[in-house]
N, C-alpha and C positions, 0 to 999 in steps of 0.2 A: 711805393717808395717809403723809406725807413726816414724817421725824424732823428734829429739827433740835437742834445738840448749844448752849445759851447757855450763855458762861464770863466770869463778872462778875468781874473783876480789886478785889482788896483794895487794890492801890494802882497807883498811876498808872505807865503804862511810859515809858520816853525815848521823849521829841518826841511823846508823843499825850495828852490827857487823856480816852480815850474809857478807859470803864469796862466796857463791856457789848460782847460781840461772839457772833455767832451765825454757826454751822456747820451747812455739810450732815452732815460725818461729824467723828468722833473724829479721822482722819487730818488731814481737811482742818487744822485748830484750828491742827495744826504747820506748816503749810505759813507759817504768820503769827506763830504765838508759840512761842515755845521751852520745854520742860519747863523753865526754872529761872524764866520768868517765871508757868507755870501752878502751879510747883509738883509739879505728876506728869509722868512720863514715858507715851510715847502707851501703851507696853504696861501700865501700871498700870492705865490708863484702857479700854482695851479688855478689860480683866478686871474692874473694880469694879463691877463691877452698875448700869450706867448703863439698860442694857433695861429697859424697862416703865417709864418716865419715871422715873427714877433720882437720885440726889443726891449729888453727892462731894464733901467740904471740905477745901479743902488750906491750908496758913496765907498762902498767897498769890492764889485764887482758889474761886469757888463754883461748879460747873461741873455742868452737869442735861441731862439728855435729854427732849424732851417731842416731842409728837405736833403738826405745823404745818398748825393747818387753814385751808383755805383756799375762796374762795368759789365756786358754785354750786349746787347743789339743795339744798334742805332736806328732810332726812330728812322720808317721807311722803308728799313730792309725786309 
């Protein structure tokens, strides 16, 4: 299964009122926001224990790793 890294902004950024943004990786997250709008720098983040669906709070966003599942078989079939 695919991770997917979601970073819920505490306040709104210039020119977008979107709140919620989701990532394939850690790295990706910067390629769109910058550590002063997440709050952490990417290498803080690639150390805080985000593996195994993870939580880190920073006073400018809430940023998680979770497991992205996605459809076909149900377990059993």
């Amino acid at each position: 299964m695919a991770k997917v890294i979601h970073v819920h902004l505490l306040h709104n950024i210039d020119g977008s009122r979107r709140k919620d943004w989701y990532f394939s990786s850690i790295s990706a997250v910067y390629t769109v926001l910058t550590a002063e709008q997440v709050g952490a720098t990417k290498n803080y983040l690639l150390h805080a224990g985000l593996s195994g669906n993870g939580t880190v709070c920073t006073k400018k966003a809430i940023i998680k790793q979770s497991t992205l599942i996605s459809g076909g078989r149900k377990a059993g079939d």
